[in-house]
C-alpha positions in Angstrom: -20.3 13.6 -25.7 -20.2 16.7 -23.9 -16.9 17.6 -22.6 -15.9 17.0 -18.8 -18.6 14.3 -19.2 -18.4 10.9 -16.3 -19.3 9.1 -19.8 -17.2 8.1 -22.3 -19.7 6.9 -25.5 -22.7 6.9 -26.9 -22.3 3.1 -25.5 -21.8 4.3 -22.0 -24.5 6.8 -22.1 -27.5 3.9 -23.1 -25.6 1.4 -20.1 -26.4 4.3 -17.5 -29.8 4.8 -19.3 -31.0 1.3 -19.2 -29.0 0.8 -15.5 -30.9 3.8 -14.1 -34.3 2.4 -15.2 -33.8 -0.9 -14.2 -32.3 0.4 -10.5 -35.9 2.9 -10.8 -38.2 0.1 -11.5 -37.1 -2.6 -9.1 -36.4 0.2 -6.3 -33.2 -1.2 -5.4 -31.9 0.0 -2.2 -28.5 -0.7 -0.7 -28.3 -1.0 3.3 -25.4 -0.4 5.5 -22.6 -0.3 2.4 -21.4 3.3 2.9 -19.5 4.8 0.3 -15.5 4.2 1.3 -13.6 5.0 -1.9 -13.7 8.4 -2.6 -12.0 10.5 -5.6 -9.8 12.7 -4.1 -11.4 16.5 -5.2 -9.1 18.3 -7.4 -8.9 21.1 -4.6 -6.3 18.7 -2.9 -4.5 17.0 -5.7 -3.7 21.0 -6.6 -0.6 21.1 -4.9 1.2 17.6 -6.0 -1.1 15.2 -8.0 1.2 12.2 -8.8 0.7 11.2 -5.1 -2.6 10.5 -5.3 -2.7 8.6 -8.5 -1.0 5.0 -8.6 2.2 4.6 -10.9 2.8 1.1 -11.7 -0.8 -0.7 -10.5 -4.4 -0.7 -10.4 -6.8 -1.7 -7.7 -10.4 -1.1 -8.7 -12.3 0.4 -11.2 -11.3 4.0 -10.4 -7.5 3.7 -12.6 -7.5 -0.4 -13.9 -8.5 0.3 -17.6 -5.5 3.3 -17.8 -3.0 2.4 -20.5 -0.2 3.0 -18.8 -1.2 0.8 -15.6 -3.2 -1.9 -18.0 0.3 -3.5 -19.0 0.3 -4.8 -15.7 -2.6 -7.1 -16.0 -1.0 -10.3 -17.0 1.6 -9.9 -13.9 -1.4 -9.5 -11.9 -3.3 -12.9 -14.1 -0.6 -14.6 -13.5 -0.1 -13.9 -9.4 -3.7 -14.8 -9.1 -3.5 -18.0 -11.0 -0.3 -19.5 -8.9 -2.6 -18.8 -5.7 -5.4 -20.6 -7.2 -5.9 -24.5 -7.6 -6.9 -26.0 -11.2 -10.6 -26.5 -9.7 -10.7 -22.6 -9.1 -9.3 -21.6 -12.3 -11.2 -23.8 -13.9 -14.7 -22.6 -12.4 -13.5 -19.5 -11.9 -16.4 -17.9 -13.7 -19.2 -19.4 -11.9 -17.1 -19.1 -7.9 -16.3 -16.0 -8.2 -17.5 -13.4 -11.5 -21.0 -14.4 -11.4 -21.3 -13.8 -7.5 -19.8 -10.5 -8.0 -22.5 -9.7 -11.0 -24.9 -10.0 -8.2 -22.9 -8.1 -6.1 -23.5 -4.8 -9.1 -25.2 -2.7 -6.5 -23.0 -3.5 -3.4 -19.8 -2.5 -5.6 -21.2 0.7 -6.6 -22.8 1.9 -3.7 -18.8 1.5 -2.3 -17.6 3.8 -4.7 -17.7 7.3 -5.1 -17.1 8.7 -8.3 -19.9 6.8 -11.1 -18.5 3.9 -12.7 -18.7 3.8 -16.1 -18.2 -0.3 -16.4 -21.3 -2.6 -17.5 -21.5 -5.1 -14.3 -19.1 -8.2 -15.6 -17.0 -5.5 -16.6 -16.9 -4.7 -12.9 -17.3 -7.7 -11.7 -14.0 -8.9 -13.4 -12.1 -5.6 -12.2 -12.9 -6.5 -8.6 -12.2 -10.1 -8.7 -9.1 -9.6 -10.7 -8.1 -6.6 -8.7 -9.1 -7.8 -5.2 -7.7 -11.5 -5.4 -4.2 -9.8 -6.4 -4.3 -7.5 -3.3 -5.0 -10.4 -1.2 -2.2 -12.4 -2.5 0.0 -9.7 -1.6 -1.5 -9.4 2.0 -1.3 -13.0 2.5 2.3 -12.5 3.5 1.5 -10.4 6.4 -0.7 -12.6 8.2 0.8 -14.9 10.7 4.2 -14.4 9.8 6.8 -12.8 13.1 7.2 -9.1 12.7 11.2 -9.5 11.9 10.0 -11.7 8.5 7.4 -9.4 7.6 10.0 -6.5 7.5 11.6 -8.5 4.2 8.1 -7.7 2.3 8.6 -4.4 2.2 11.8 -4.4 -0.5 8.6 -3.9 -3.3 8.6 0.0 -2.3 6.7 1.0 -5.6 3.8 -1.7 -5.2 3.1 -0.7 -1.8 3.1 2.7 -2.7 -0.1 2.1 -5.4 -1.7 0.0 -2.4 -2.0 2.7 -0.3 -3.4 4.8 -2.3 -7.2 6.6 -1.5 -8.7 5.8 -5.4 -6.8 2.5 -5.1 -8.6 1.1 -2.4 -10.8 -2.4 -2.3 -13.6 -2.1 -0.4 -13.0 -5.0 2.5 -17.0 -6.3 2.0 -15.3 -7.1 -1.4 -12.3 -8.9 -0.5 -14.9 -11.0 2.2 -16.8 -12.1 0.0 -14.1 -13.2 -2.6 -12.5 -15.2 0.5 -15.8 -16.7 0.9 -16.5 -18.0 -2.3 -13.1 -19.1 -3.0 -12.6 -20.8 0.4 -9.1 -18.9 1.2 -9.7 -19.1 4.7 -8.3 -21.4 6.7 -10.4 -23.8 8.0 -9.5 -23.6 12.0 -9.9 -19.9 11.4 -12.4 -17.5 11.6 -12.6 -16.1 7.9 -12.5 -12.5 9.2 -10.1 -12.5 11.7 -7.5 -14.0 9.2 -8.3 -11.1 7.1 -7.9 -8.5 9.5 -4.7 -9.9 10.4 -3.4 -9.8 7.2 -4.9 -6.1 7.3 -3.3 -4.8 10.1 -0.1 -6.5 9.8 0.1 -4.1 6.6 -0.5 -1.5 8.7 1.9 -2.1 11.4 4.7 -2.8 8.3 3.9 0.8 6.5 2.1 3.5 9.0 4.6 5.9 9.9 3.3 6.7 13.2 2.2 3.7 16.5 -1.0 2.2 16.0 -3.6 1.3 18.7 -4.1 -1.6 20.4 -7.5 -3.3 19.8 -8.5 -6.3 21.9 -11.9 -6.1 20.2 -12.3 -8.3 17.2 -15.4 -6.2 16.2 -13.3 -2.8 15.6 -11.7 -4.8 13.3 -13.9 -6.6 11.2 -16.0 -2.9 11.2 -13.2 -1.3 9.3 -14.4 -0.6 5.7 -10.9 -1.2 3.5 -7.0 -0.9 4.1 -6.6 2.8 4.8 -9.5 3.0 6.9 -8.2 0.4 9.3 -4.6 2.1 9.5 -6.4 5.4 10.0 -8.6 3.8 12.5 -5.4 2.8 14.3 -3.0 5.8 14.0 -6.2 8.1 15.4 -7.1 5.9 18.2 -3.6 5.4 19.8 -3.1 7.6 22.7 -2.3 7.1 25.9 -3.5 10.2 27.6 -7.2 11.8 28.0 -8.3 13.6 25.0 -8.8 17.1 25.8 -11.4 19.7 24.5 -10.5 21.5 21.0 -10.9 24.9 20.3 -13.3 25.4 17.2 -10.6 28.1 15.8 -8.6 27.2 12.8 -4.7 28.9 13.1 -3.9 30.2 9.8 -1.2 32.5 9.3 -2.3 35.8 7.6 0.3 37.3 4.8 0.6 40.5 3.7 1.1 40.7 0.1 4.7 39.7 0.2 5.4 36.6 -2.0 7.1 33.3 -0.1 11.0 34.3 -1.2 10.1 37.8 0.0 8.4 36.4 3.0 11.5 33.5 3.6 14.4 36.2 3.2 12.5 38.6 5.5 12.4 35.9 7.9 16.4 35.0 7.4 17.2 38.7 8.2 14.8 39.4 11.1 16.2 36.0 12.8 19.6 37.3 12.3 18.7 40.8 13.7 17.4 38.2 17.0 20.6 36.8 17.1 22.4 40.2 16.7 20.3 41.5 19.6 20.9 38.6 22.2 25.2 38.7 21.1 25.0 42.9 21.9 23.6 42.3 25.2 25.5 39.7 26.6 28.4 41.4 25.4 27.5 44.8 26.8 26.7 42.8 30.0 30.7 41.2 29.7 31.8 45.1 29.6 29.9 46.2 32.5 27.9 48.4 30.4 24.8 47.3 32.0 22.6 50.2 33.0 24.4 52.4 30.9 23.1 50.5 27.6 19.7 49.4 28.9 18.5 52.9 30.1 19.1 54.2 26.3 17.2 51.5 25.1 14.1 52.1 26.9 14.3 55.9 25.8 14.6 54.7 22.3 11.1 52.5 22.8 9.6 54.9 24.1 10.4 57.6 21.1 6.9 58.3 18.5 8.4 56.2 16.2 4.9 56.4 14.5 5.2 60.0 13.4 8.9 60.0 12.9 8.0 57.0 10.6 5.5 59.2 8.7 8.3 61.9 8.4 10.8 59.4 7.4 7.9 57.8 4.5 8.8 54.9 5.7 6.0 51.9 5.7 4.5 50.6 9.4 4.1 47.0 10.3 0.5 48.3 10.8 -0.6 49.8 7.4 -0.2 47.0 5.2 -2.9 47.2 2.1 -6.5 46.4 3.9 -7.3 45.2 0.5 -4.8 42.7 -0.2 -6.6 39.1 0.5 -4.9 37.1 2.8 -3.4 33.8 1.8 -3.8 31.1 3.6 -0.1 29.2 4.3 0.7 27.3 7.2 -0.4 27.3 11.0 1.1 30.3 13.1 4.2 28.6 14.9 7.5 28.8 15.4 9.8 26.2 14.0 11.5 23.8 15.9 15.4 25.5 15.9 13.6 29.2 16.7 11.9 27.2 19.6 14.9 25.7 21.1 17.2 29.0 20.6 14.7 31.7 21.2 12.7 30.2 24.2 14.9 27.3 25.1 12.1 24.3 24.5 12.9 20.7 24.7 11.5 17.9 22.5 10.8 14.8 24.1 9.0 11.4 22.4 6.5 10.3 23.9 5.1 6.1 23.7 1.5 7.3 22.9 0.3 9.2 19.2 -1.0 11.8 17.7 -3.6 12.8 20.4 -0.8 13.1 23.1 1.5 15.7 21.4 1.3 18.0 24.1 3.5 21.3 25.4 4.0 21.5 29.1 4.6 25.3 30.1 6.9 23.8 33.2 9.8 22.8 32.2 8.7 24.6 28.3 8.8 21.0 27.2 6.9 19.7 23.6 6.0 16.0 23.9 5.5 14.9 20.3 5.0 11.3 18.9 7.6 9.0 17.0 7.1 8.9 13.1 9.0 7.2 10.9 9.2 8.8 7.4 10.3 6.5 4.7 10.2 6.2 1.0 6.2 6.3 0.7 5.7 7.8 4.0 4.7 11.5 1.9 2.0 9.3 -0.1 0.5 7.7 2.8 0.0 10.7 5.1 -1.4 13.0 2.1 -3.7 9.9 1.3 -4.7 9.4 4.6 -5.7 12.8 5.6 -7.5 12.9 2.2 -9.5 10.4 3.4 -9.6 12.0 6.7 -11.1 14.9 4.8 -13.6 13.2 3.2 -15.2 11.9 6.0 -18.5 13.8 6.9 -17.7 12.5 11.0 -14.3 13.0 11.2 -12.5 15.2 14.0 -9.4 16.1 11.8 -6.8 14.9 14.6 -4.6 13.5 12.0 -4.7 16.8 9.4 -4.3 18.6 12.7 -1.4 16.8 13.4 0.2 17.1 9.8 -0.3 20.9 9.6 1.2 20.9 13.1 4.8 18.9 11.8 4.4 21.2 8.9 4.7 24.4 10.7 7.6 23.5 13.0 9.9 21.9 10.4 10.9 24.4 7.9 14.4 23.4 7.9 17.2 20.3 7.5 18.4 22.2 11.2 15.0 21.1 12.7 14.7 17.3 10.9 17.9 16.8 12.8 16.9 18.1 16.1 14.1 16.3 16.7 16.1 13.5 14.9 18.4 13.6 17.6 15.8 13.3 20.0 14.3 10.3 18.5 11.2 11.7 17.7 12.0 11.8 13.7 12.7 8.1 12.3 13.3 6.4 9.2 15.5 6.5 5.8 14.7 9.9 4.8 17.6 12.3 5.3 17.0 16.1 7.1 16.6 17.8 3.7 14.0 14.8 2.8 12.0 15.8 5.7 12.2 19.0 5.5 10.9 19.0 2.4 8.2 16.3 2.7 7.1 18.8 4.9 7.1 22.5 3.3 5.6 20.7 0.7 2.4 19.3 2.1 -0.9 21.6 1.6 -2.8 22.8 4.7 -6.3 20.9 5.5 -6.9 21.7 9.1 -10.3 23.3 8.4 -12.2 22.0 11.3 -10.5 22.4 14.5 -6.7 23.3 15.9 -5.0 21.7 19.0 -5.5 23.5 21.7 -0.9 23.1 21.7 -0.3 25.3 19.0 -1.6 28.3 21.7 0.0 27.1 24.5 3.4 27.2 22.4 2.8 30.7 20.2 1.8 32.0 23.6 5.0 31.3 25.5 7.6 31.6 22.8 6.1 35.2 22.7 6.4 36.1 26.2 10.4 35.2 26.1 12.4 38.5 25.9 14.1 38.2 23.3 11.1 37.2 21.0 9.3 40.6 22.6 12.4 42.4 21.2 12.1 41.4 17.8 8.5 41.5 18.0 8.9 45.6 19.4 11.5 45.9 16.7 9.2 44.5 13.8 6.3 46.5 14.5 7.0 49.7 15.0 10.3 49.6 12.0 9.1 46.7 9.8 10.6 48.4 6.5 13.7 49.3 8.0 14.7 46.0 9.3 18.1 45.2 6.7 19.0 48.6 8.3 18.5 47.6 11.7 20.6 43.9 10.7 23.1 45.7 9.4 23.7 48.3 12.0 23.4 46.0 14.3 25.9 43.8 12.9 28.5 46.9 12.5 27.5 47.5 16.7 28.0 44.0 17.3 32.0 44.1 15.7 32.8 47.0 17.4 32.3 45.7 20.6 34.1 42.7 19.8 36.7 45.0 19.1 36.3 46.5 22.2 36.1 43.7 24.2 39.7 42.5 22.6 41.3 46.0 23.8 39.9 45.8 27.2 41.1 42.3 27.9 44.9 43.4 26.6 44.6 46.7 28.1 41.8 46.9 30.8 38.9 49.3 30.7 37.7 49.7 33.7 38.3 53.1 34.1 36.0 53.7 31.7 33.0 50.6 32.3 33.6 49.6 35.9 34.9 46.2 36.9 34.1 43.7 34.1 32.4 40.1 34.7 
């Protein structure tokens, strides 16, 4: 076998012979069974693999024969079997395997990647496989909300449900129902299994789902994390408004992320410096007096003095250097509220009505709740989001959006405190789920992320730092520190005039 081959043996290379032929004599053709499982590309599982994969339990043919998943087969026998009557278990070969066999083409045509399984091989991996994940969802079918809450103490096999390569296409688990007879007999067979579905959904998404009156939205989805992506996309309570077709990506300039991070630190601190000087000098009566410098200073050719000096522009960085592509261009949530004084408010609706209203500089951003699997399911879900030729990338949107305005345990807490962050996952938790998840808004940006970069620019003391960083960028630990040392003495000063009075020298102070 070559290496990197889909085939594992000699054995596996005369199955897809003989399968091909047969599939190229009969002309077999599949109708209306679109491909729903996909392998996630190794492009995406770069960044943090694990979450992708499952860790205790296989669904489907993607991960079931893996060695260290395998030794949960007889759990997953034995499940089955309890949930089955002695007629069932004892025909269980002619109800369900054989009516899978036929079902060779369907299964495949589900699937993605090329399955390397001879078709009772596969038939027994779906059956198996999809009879144990309908056992499991047979709990959160009828049952009240408050009950349903109790299923989710099996964090870890909840986790490998979710998963993208772990999914069972619902067609599948339909027609296993049917041959079985698990339905109830006053229901309608798919309604009872959409239920089950979406009470799932309702138990684990992290973020509202929509309301669907129509049965046929339902009963249309193609398997679990379609339907919950289905949900969490289509909840919103407002108009959707138009995208811009311009992807936000911050630029760098050669700097690594710890050179990047500490410049950042030190530049805030300068802002911070900045704002403290003025106010003071305003407390002294300075006014005028220290403002009128100031704009002489702007106004000096810093440019040529720069050149004199050697020192290095904000403006001449290395043309050549290729740019890395990081996170959208925002501010994060604490340099919002300190710096141009936004507010965070929660709104009922989702993802689509995260919105910034220049009156009042308010950001209206859906509740999540971020729990113990909550990192696995977003990252699967927008890899499934990614996948899809017809998506509109709302949801990755909406994940690089979260990504690029919490940075820090400072910002989980904020928007902690203003209910918009839920869940068991501490500040530092979320902060880090987070920082850590890659970028994949390639197709479009929220017209928000404009509407906010544009006014936290426009607030003066942004404009400061902004006039500070690019006409001085190399010379900005100078600037902190000298600013610091400014900043002390007229703390100093401001203790001498209160015990002594200086008005002699300032005018009358405020």
């Amino acid at each position: 076998m070559s290496l990197g081959s889909i085939l594992s043996s000699s054995d596996s290379e005369e199955r897809w012979v003989n399968r091909i032929g047969q599939y190229f004599e009969k002309e077999v053709t599949i109708h209306n069974v679109p491909i729903s499982v996909f392998n996630v590309s190794k492009a995406i599982k770069a960044v943090k693999p694990e979450v992708y994969i499952p860790q205790v339990i296989a669904f489907g043919p993607y991960h079931h024969m893996q060695p260290e998943l395998y030794q949960m087969e007889k759990y997953k026998l034995a499940a089955i079997k309890s949930s089955l009557r002695p007629e069932q278990i004892l025909n269980f070969q002619e109800l369900v395997i054989d009516k899978m066999k036929e079902l060779e083409p369907v299964i495949r045509a589900c699937y993605h990647k090329y399955l390397d399984h001879d078709g009772y091989a596969l038939a027994w991996i779906v059956a198996v496989d999809g009879l144990f994940l309908l056992d499991i969802l047979r709990g959160y079918g009828h049952v009240m909300y408050s009950q349903r809450r109790n299923l989710t103490r099996d964090a870890v096999l909840c986790r490998d449900v979710i998963v993208l390569e772990n999914q069972i296409p619902v067609i599948l688990l339909k027609e296993i129902r049917k041959n079985l007879q698990l339905n109830s007999m006053h229901d309608d067979d798919d309604l009872e299994l959409f239920l089950m579905l979406r009470g799932f959904c309702q138990i684990h998404s992290p973020l509202k789902l929509a309301r669907i009156s129509n049965t046929s939205s339902y009963t249309s989805c193609l398997h679990l994390l379609d339907l919950m992506y289905f949900l969490i996309v289509n909840h919103q309570v407002t108009p959707t408004r138009p995208q811009e077709q311009v992807l936000g990506l911050e630029k760098t300039d050669g700097r690594t992320d710890a050179e990047q991070h500490q410049s950042e630190e030190d530049t805030n601190d300068l802002i911070l410096n900045v704002g403290e000087i003025v106010e003071m000098g305003m407390h002294l009566g300075i006014g005028k007096k220290v403002l009128k410098p100031i704009k002489v200073i702007q106004e000096m050719p810093w440019e040529k003095i720069s050149n004199l000096l050697g020192l290095k522009m904000g403006n001449e960085h290395d043309k050549d250097n290729h740019p890395i592509v990081e996170e959208i261009t925002i501010p994060s949530v604490s340099h919002l509220s300190k710096f141009a004084g936004v507010k965070f408010i929660h709104t009922v609706g989702g993802i689509g009505d995260t919105k910034f209203v220049h009156e009042g500089a308010t950001l209206y951003l859906p509740i999540i709740t971020l729990n113990a699997n909550s990192e696995v399911l977003l990252r699967n879900l927008v890899a499934y989001e990614v996948a899809l030729s017809n998506s509109t990338g709302k949801l990755a949107q909406y994940v690089d959006f979260m990504c690029g305005i919490v940075d820090t345990a400072e910002d989980a807490q904020l928007l902690r405190e203003k209910g918009i962050i839920k869940g068991d996952l501490n500040n530092q938790e979320i902060a880090d789920l987070f920082n850590g998840m890659n970028r994949m808004s390639a197709k479009a940006r929220n017209k928000t992320v404009d509407e906010i970069n544009e006014y936290y620019n426009e607030r003066p003391m942004v404009k400061g730092y902004t006039f500070i960083k690019k006409r001085i960028f190399a010379s900005w630990r100078i600037l902190t520190l000298s600013s610091t040392i400014l900043l002390l003495l007229l703390f100093i000063l401001n203790s001498f005039c209160e015990v002594y009075g200086c008005s002699q020298f300032f005018g009358s102070s405020s």
